[in-house]
Each structure stands twice: as C-alpha cells, then as structure tokens.
C-alpha positions in Angstrom: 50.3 76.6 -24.4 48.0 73.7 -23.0 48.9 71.6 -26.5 52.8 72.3 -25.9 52.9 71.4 -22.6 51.2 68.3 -23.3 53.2 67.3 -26.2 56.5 67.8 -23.9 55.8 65.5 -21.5 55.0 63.0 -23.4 58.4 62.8 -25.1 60.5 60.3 -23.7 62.6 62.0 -21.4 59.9 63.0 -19.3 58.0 59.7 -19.4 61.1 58.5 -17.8 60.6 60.3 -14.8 56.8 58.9 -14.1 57.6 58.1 -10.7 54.9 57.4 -8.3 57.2 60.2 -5.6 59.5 62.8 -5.8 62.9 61.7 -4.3 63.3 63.7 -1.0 67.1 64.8 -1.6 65.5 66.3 -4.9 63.4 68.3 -3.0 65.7 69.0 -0.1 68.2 70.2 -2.8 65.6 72.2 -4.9 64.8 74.2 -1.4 68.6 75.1 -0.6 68.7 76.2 -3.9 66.0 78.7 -3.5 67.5 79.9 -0.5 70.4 80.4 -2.3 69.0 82.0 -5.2 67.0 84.4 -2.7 70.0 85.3 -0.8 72.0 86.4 -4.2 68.9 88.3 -5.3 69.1 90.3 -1.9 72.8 90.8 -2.3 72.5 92.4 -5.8 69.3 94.3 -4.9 71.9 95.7 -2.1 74.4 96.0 -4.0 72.5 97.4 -6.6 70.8 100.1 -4.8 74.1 101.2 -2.3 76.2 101.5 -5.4 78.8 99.1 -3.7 80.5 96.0 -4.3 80.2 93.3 -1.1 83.2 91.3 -1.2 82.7 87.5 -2.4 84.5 86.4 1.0 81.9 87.9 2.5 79.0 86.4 0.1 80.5 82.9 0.6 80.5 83.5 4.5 76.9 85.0 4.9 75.7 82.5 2.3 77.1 79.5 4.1 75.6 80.7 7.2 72.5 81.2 5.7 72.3 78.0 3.8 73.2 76.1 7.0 70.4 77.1 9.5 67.9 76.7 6.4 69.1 73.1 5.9 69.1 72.3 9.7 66.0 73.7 10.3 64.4 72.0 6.9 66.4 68.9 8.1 64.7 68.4 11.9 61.5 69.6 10.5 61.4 66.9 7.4 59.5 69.7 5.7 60.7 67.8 2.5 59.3 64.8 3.1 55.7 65.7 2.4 54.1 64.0 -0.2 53.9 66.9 -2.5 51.1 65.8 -4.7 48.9 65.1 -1.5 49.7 67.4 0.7 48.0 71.0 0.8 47.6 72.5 4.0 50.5 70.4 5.8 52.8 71.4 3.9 52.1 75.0 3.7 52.3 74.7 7.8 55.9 72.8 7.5 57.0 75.3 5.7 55.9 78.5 6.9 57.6 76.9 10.0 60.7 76.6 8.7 60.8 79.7 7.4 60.2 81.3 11.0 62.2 79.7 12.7 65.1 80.3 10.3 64.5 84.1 10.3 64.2 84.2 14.4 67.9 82.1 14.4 69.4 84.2 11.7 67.8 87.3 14.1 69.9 86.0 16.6 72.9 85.3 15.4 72.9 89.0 13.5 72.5 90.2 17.5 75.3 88.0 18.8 77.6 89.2 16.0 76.4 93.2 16.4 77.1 92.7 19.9 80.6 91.2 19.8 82.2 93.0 16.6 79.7 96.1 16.5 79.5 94.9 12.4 76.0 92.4 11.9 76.7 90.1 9.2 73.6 90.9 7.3 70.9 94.0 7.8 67.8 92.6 9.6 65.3 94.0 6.5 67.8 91.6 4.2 67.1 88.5 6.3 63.4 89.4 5.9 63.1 89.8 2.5 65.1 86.5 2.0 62.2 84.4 4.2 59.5 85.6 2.5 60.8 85.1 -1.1 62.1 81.5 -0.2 58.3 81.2 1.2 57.1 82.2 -1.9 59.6 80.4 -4.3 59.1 77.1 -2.0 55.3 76.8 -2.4 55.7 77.8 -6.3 58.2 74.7 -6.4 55.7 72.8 -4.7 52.6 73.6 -7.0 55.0 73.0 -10.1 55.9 69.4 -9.1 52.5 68.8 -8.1 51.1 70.1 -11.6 53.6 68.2 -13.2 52.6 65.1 -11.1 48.7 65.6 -12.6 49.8 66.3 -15.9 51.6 63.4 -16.1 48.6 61.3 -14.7 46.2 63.3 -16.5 44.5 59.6 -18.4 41.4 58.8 -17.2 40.0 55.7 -18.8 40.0 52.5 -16.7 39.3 55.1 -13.5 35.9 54.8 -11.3 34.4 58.2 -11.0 33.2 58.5 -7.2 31.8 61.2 -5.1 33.3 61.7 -1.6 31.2 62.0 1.2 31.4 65.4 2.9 33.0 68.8 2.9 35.5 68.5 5.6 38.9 69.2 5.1 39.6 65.3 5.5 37.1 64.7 2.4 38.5 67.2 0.7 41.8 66.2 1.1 41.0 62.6 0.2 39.6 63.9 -3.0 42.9 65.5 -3.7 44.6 62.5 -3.3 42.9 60.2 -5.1 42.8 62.7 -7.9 46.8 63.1 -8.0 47.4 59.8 -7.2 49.6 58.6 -10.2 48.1 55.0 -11.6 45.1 55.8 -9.4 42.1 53.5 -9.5 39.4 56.2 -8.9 38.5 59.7 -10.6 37.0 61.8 -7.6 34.1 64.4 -9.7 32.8 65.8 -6.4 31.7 66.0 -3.1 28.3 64.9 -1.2 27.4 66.8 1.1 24.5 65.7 3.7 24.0 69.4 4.8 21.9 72.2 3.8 23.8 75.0 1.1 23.9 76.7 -2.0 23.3 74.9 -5.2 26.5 74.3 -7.6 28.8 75.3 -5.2 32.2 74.2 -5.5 35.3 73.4 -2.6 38.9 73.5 -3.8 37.6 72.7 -7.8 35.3 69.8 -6.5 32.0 70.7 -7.2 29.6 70.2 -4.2 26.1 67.8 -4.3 23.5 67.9 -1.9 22.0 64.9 -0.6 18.3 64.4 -1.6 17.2 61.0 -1.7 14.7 61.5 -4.3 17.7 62.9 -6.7 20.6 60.6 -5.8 20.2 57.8 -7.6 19.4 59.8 -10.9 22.7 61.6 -10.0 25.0 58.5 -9.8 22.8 57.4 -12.9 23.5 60.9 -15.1 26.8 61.5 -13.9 27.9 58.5 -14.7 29.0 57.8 -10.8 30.2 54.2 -9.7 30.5 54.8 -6.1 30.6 56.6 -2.8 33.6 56.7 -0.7 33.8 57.6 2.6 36.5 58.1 5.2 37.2 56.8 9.4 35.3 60.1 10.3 32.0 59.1 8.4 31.9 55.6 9.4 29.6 56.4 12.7 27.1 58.0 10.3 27.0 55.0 7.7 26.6 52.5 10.9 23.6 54.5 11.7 21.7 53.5 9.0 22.9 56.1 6.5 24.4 53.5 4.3 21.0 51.4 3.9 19.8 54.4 1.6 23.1 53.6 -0.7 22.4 50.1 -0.4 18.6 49.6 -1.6 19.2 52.0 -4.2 22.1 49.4 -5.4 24.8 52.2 -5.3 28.4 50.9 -4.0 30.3 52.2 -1.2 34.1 52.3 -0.3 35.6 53.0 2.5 38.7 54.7 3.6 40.1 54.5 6.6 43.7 55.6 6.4 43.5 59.0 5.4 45.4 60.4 8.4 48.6 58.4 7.3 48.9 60.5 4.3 49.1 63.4 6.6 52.2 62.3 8.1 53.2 59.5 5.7 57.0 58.6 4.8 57.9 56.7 1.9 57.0 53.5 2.6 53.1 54.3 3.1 52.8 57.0 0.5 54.6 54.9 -2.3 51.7 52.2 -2.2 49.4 55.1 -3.2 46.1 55.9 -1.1 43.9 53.8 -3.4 45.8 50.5 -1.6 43.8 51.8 1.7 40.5 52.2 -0.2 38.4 48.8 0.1 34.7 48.0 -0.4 32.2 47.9 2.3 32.3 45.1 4.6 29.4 44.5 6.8 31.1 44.8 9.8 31.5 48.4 8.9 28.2 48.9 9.6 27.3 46.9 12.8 27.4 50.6 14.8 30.0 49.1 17.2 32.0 52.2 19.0 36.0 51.8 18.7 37.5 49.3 20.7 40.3 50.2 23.8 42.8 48.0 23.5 45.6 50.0 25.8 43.2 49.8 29.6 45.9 50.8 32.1 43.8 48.5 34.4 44.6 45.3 32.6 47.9 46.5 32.1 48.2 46.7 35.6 47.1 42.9 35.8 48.7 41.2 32.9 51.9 42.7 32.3 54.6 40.3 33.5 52.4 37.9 34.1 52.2 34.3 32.9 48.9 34.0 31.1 47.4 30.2 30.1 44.6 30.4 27.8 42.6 27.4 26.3 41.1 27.2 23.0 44.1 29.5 22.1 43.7 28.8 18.3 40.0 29.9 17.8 38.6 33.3 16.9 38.1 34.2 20.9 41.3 32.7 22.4 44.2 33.5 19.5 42.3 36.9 19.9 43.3 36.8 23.8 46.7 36.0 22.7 47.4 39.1 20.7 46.3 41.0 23.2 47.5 39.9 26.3 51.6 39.8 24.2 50.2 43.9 23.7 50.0 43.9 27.5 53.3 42.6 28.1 52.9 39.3 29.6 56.1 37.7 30.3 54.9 34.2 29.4 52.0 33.4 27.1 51.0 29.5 27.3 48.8 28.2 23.8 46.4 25.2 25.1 44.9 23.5 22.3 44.4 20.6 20.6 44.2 22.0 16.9 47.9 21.3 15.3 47.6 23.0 12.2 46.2 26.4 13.4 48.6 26.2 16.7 51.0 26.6 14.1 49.7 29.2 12.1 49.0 31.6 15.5 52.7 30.7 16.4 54.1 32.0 13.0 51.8 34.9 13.5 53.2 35.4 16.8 56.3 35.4 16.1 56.4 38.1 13.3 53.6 40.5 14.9 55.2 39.6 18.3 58.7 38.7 18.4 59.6 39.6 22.2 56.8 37.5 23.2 57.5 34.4 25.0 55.0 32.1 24.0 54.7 28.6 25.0 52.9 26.1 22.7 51.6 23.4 24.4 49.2 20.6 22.7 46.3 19.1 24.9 42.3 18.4 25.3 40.6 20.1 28.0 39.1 16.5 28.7 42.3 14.8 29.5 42.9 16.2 32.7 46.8 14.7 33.5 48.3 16.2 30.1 46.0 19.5 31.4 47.6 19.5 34.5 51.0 19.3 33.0 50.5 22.6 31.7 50.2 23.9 35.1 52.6 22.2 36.4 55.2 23.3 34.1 54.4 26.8 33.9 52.7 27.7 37.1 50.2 30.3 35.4 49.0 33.1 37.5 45.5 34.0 35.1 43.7 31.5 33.0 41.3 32.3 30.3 39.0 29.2 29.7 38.2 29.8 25.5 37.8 26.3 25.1 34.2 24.6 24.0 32.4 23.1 21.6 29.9 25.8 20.5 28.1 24.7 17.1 24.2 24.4 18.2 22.9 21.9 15.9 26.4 20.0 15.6 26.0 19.6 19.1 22.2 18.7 19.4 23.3 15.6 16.8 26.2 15.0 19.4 25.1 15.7 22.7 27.5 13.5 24.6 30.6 15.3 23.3 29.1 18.9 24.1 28.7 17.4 28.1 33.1 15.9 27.8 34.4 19.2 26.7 32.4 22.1 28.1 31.1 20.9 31.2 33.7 18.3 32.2 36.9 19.9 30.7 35.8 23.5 32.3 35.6 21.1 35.7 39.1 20.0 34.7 40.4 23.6 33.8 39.1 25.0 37.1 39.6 22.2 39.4 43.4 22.5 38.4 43.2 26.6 38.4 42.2 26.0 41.9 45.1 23.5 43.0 47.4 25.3 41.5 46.7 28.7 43.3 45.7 30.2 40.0 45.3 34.2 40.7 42.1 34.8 38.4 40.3 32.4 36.1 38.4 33.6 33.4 35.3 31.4 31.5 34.0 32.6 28.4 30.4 31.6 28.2 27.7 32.7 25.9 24.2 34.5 25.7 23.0 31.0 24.7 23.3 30.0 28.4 20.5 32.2 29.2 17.1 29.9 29.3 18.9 27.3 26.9 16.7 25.7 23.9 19.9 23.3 23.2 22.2 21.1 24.8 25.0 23.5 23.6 23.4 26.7 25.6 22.6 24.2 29.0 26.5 22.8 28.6 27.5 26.2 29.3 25.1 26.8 32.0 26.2 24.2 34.0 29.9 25.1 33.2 29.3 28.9 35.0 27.0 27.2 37.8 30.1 24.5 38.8 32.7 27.8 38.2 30.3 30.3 40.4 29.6 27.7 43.3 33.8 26.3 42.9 34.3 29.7 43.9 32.0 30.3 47.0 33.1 26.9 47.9 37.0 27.4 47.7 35.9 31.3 49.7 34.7 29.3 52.4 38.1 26.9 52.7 40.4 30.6 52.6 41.5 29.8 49.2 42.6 32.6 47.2 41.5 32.1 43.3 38.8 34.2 42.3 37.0 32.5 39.5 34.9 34.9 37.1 32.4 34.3 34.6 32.1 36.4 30.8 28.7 36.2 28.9 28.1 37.9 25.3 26.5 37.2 22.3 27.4 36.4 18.5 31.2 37.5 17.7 31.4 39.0 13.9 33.8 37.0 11.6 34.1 34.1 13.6 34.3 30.3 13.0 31.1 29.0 12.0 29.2 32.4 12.2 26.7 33.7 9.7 28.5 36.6 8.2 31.5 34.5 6.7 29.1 31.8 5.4 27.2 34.2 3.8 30.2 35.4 2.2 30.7 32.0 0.5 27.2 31.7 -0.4 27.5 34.7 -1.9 30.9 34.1 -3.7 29.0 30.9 -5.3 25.7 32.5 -6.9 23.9 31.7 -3.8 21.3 30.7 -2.6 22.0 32.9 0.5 20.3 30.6 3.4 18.2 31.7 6.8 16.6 29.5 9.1 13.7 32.2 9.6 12.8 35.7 8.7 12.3 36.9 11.8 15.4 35.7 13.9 17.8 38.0 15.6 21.1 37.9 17.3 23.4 40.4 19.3 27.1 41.1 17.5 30.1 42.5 18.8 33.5 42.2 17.2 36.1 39.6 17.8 38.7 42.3 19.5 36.0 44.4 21.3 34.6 41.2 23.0 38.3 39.9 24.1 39.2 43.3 25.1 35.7 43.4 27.6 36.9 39.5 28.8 39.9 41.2 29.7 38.5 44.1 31.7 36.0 42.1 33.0 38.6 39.2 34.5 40.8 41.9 35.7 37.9 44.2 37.5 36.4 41.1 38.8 37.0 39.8 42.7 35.0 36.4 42.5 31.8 34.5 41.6 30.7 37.4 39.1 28.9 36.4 35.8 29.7 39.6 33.8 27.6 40.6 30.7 28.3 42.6 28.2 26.4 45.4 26.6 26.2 43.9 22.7 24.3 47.0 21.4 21.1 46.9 19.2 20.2 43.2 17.7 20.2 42.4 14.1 17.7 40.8 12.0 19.9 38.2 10.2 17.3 38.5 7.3 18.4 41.9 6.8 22.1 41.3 7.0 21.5 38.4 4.3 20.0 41.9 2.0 22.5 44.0 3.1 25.4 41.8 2.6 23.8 41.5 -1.1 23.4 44.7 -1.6 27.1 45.5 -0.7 28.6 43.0 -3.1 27.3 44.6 -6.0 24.2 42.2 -6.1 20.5 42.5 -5.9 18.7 40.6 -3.5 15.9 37.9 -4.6 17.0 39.0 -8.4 21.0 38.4 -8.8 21.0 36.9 -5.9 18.1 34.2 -4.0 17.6 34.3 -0.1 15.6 30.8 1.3 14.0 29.9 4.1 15.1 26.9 5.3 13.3 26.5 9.2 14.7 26.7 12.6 18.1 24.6 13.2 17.7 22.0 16.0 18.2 23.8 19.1 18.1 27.6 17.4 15.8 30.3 19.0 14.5 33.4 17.2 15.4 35.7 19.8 19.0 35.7 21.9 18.8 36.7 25.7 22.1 37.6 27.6 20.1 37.8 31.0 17.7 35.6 32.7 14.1 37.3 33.2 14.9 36.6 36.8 18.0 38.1 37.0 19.2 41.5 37.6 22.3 43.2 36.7 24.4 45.3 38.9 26.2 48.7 36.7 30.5 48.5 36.6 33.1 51.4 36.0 32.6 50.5 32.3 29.4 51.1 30.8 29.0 48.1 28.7 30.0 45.6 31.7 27.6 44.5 34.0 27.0 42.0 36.7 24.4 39.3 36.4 22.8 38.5 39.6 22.4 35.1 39.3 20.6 31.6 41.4 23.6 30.8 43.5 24.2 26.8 43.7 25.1 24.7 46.6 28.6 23.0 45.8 28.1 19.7 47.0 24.7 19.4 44.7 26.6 21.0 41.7 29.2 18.2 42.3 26.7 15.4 42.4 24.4 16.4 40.0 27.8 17.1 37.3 29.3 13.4 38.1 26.2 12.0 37.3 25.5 14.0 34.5 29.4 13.3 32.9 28.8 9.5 33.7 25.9 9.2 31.8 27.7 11.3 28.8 30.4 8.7 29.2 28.0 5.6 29.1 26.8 7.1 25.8 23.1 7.0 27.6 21.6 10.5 25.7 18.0 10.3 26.9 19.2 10.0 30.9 22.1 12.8 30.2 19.5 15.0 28.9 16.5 14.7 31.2 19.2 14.7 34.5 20.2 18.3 32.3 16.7 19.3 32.3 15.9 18.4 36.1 18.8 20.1 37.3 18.4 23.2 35.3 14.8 23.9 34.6 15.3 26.5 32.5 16.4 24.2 29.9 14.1 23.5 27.6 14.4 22.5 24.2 13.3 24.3 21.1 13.1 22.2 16.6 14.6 19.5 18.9 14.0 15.7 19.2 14.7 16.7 23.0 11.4 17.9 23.1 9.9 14.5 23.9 11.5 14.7 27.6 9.9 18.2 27.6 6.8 16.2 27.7 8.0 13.5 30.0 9.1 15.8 32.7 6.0 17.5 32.4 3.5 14.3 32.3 5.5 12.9 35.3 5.1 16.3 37.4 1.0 16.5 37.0 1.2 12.6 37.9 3.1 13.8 41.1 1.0 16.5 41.5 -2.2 14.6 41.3 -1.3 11.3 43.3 0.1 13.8 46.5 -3.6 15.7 46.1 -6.0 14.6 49.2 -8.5 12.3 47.8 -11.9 14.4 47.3 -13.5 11.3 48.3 -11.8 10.4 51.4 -13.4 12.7 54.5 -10.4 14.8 56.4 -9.4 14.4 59.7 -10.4 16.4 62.1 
C-alpha cells in the first residue's frame, strides 16, 4: 500500500497540484459537502429505518437550511482558513466551534418552527447525529490533506536536521511545521528538553532528548544534528547564559520568533512558509534585555498632536525617535540634520512605514544658529529632542575643537532657541561617557548637561516655562560606529576580530529600548533632572568578540583570530553612568532614575562656555583643553596626549600650594 501510494503521487497529475497551500474555497467547499453528505446519510438512515419516503421538496428545504447556517457559521468563524498542514489544536478548536454553534442555531430554529406550525422541520436526535459525523468527516478531511501535503514533501536531502528546544505545545507545534512545511529548509528529528523525564520518550512522534551537557555534543555529533532552534518563549533562557553552552561546544542556534503568526496566519504570512521567520542567532538575542514598551499611555498623553523637532534625526538615536514619536501620533514631525543622503533614506522610510505622518525635513547644523532658529521659527515646536553630537572618542581626541562647536556650542544653540521660543520640554541625550570623562568627547557632553541643567534653574528663576531635561545611558546595540557591527565585518572578512583590551567592559541597551526610556523620561520629567537609565549587567567586549565567533559558525583564535591592539586615545576599561558623588533618586519606572547631580551657577557656566567655544574657534587645543579641565575637574584624560595638562594642572596646584604655605622659617605673629 505504502509503494502505491507513493508511485500515485508522483505521476504527473498530482505533481501538478504541489502547492505550498490549499486554496480556502477548496476547503470551504469540501466542508459543505460533508455536511451535505451527512445530512443525506441521516435522511436515508430515517428513511431507512421508518419504512417511509420524505418528500425531495422537503430534502431540498431542510438541506438548504441546513447547509446555510453551516456555511455562515464556517464563514464568520474562517474555520477554513487554517493552515491545514500547521495547524493541530487550532483547528480542532475552530471546528468543534462551528459545529456547536450550528447545532444550538439549528436547535432553535427546530423550536421556532414546532412552536408556530406544531411540525419541527427535522427531529432534534437527526440534527445531532448530523454535527457529530460532519465533526468527524471534517477532521478526517483535514488529516487527509495534511498527509497528502507530507507525502508530497516527503524528500529530505538538502534539509538541516535540528532539534527544537522544549516540550511545550509552541515547540511542538514548531516542529510540526517545519516538518510539513513544503520546500522546507530544515528536518525537525526531535525535541530537547532541559527538564528531568523518562528516557526515549516521545511527544506527538518527536522523540524527546534530555539535556546533559556531558552528552550533547556527542548527540548533535551521532545524530547527525546541525542545529538548535528555539522560539520567542525560550529567548529569556538563551539570554541567560543558556546559549554559551551551545556556543563553546560550536553547535549553531536558530531562532524563531514568529511562531504565534502561524496560529492565526492568512495567506499572505503562511504562503512564505515558517522557515522565512527562522534566522540565525544574532548577538543581540542574547544581551538579556526585557521587551521593550513602545505603546506608554503617558507619552501618548504628551506627544500625540504635538509638533515634535528632533536633531540628529538621521542617526541610530534620533531616526529611532522619529518612528516612534509618528507611533504616538504627533501631528508634525520636524527632521534636523545636516546628513542629505540618509535624510533621504529616513523620509522614504517614513513615508511607506508612516504615511499619515506629517514630517517636515529640514537641513541644518546645530552650529549655525540663524538656519537653527529658522526651524523654530517656521514650525513653533512644542518638545525638542537634542540627538545631535559628535560621539566617536578617539575621532574626537584627534579633533578636539570640532567635539567643543557641535556638542557644547550647538546644544547652547538648540536650548538657547528652545528657550526663546517657549519650547514645552527639551530633551538632551547624553552619555555614560560624561560620567568622570577620560576624553574630550565624554567632558563635551558634560558641559553640554551642566549649561542645559543651570539654563533651566536660571530660566525658573525669570518665570519661564520650558523645562529642560537631561537622558544618560550607555552603549546602544547596532549603532553607528559601535563594536557589534564592526565585528560583524571583521568577521565577514576572515578577521582579525580586534579589542583594544581584554578586560574592557561597557553597558548595552537596544536602539528602541533606549529611545523608548528618552521618551518616558522627557515626558515624566518637570525640569533640571539628569535621568539615567538602568542598562543591565555589563559585557566584557572580549567575550562578545568569542561569542559573536562562535555564532557565525567559526571558532575563536582557530577559524577566526582575536588581537589585542591597546587602549584607544581617550577609551576607559570600565563605563560609569553615575558619578561616585552622586546619588540617584527611584521613578515610577524601574529602570529610570534621577541623578543627583553638582548644580552650577549660570552666570559661571556662561563665562566659563564662551571662553571655552572661543578658544575652540581660535583653533588654540592646549588652552580649550586645560580651561575643560579647570572647569570640570573630573575630567581627566586617559591613552591621551591630554595627559601632559594632567601634569601641568597638577605641578601648578602643589606650586600654589607651597608658595601660600607660612614660611617655616619666618616666626608667627603673635
């Protein structure tokens, strides 16, 4: 029987119909017609056993009847669209559903008529018997066209064989899936399960592993295995450090994170076939980061109808500030930057991800303060998020006097005009490296939150309304310049993969999770806060390099070299986001806090700013640098040739020190 039915559909006329999904009027007719069929079996079963002849009127009446709740009920229900050779216990539901329904309406309809003409159309058992047997004949016309479907995608070769991780229904049904998929790209042969059990168990025909790290990679070796998937609902258990056991032993992971769309999937999604959703392990995957809320009623509350001006719209923070401030319904969205090429690209993406959003592009530098205040001018913006700034440490230690124009004097020029312009709120992005700065980058952005905090106390005191609010995090994943993206590339080339030190750390969040936390924080905010966010558990970037290896394939120091190259001018081992001095104050939201911070005198910040942007402007490094360091301390530089005024400042203090001593040798007045 096996050999027949394989040699029939392979002839030609069943090739034909290799289609990746059953057309739903197929299987909205093939259900009618079991209803049908069910109802004429009742009839002659009836008629059979009375010995009488029903009039075919009648038939045609009661059928029609019959057939036209079972449609309408199928119909609203869209028990039909199901993707039969996924499905399993959603479509059993659907149906069972329809089924119930469409007995309780026939029920009712047989009361109606017995009450009105005394005659019901049909007996109540009859309507019975005809919902169970269309139950029955339904889910055998199911498990047919699904059989079918794996019989006709039966071929193997070319197919990864993978084990899915766990034992839940969602691994179980992802195992299905990949299994029916027609033209699938991977050949599920089991499930891994990280709990306790009996040995050679098997789920649904999947035969169950245990996980025992002494065993595993002899399984995946035996069993020929080329990977481990794993769905949405494992990916807090990989993050944990679950993974790193896969990773060192050089097995390969996949993730899928889609699985729920199958559940509920219509054509479009379900005709790209789950494997589509299936993608190898990115780092970021791994990071532990908790989902991101992207719907706060509270911003809502704030942004929506609102016209929004956000500098540095086109890089990785601000263009991610755009999308989500057009999800919160501003009613105008103003693009500030001075980059033409990706101003473009974020206003094509705008406009297909976005199309009711009005967005306003508008070209300009930060520095040049009369095209800046055009902008406000024009569109009279009620919040401003400042994204703009140089942030490159070591491109900025080689040009210092640049770092001073745009961060320190364009933020100046930003909030001055925020201020004239009765801005509402005005949000500055700064950065963890602003904390005890090594580099001129990190001390640019100190000064930029000390002239923003004490603008603020300042404008207070003249009964001006804009509240001006400070955001500090750490190392965004994926974006411009960061490690994990040039890792990527070195990677992508042979190597060698490149850290400055074995030992250095840093804090990551994602790009949407940290926008998302600016936008909470500027909206909870009344007004000279420096918020900080809570960036989880730090990262040892010589690990990442392995991991990152590991996860393309590759094994570290053998396919793949990692070097040593030193410090970067300016570059720290370890990231702070809070002064040792400072203390932080607890918001509604867990991972927001408030920095208590050294308040600042407005008239000094002024003086000490002017004469810091007019030596940047003279091109005179050495005195911009050392008026840096006199005016915030804290600064002081680290694998920098700014180290030298280090030593100055400090040879010129004991000097002071000693000449304003008494002289030992002099006798004190009485």
């Amino acid at each position: 029987m096996e050999i027949f039915l394989n040699k029939l559909l392979d002839l030609r006329i069943f090739r034909a119909f290799r289609v990746r999904t059953t057309p739903r009027w197929i299987i909205l007719l093939l259900d009618m017609l079991i209803v049908l069929a069910c109802y004429i079996a009742t009839v002659v079963a009836d008629m059979y056993s009375l010995h009488t002849v029903i009039p075919s009127q009648t038939i045609l009446l009661n059928a029609s009847i019959v057939l036209v709740v079972y449609f309408a009920i199928t119909y609203l229900s869209k028990s039909y669209t199901c993707v039969i050779r996924l499905s399993v216990i959603e479509d059993l539901y659907r149906i069972f559903m329809v089924i119930v329904i469409s007995t309780l309406v026939l029920f009712g309809f047989n009361v109606v008529k017995l009450a009105v003409t005394g005659v019901p159309f049909m007996k109540f058992w009859d309507i019975l018997i005809i919902g169970a047997l269309s139950f029955s004949m339904m889910m055998i016309e199911r498990l047919c066209i699904k059989y079918l479907y794996m019989r006709m995608n039966s071929v193997t070769e070319g197919r990864k064989r993978v084990l899915v991780l766990g034992t839940s229904f969602s691994s179980v049904f992802l195992a299905n899936a990949l299994k029916g998929e027609i033209g699938g790209k991977y050949l599920p042969v089991g499930l891994l399960s990280i709990k306790a059990g009996p040995e050679n168990s098997e789920i649904n025909g999947f035969k169950v592993y245990r996980f025992d790290p002494t065993k595993m990679s002899d399984l995946f070796a035996e069993e020929n295995i080329d990977a481990l998937i794993f769905d949405s609902k494992s990916t807090n258990l990989m993050s944990s450090g679950f993974a790193d056991f896969f990773i060192k032993n050089d097995i390969a992971l996949l993730a899928m994170n889609k699985v729920a769309e199958f559940e509920q999937a219509g054509d479009k999604e379900s005709d790209n076939g789950i494997s589509t959703y299936i993608k190898e392990v990115q780092i970021e995957d791994l990071l532990g980061r908790d989902p991101i809320v992207l719907n706060n009623p509270m911003v809502s509350e704030h942004i929506k109808g609102s016209c929004v001006l956000i500098t540095g719209a086109c890089g990785s923070i601000g263009s991610e500030i755009v999308r989500q401030v057009a999800n919160y319904g501003a009613s105008k969205i103003v693009l500030f930057d001075q980059a033409e090429t990706p101003m473009h690209d974020i206003s094509l993406e705008m406009r297909k991800s976005h199309p009711n959003a009005h967005i306003e592009l508008f070209m300009g530098d930060v520095r040049n303060r009369a095209r800046l205040e055009e902008a406000f001018v024009k569109f009279r913006p009620r919040y401003v998020f400042h994204a703009a700034a140089y942030k490159h440490v070591p491109m900025m230690e080689i040009n210092p006097t640049e770092a001073i124009l745009a961060n320190v004097m364009g933020t100046r020029n930003v909030a001055d005009l925020a201020l004239k312009y009765n801005v509402y709120k005005f949000v500055m992005i700064s950065t963890d490296k602003a904390v005890n700065p090594t580099n001129v980058m990190g001390c640019t952005k100190r000064l930029a939150e000390i002239y923003c905090q004490s603008l603020f106390y300042y404008a207070q005191r003249e009964g001006k309304k804009t509240q001006f609010i400070t955001t500090r995090f750490g190392n965004v994943l994926g974006s411009n310049g960061s490690v994990i993206p040039l890792f990527r590339k070195q990677i992508a080339a042979g190597g060698p993969v490149t850290v400055t030190h074995k030992e250095i750390i840093r804090y990551f969040m994602t790009i949407p999770e940290a926008c998302s936390l600016v936008l909470e924080a500027g909206c909870m905010g009344s007004g000279g806060e420096i918020y900080i966010f809570d960036m989880g558990e730090p990262v040892k970037i010589y690990d990442l390099a392995r991991r990152m290896i590991s996860l393309a394939g590759l094994k570290p120091d053998v396919d793949i070299k990692i070097e040593e190259i030193g410090l970067r001018p300016g570059e720290k081992l370890y990231e702070e986001l809070l002064n040792d001095k400072e203390k932080t104050t607890a918001t509604v939201n867990k991972k927001i806090m408030i920095a208590k911070v050294k308040t600042y005198n407005y008239k000094d910040v002024c003086a000490n700013i002017d004469r810091i942007i007019q030596l940047a402007s003279e091109g005179d490094v050495h005195a911009m640098v050392y008026a840096m360091k006199e005016f915030v301390p804290e600064y002081k530089s680290q694998h920098s040739k700014f180290e030298s005024i280090d030593k100055e400042i400090e040879e010129e203090e004991v000097a002071a020190s000693v000449s304003s001593a008494p002289d030992a040798r002099q006798p004190i007045a009485e």
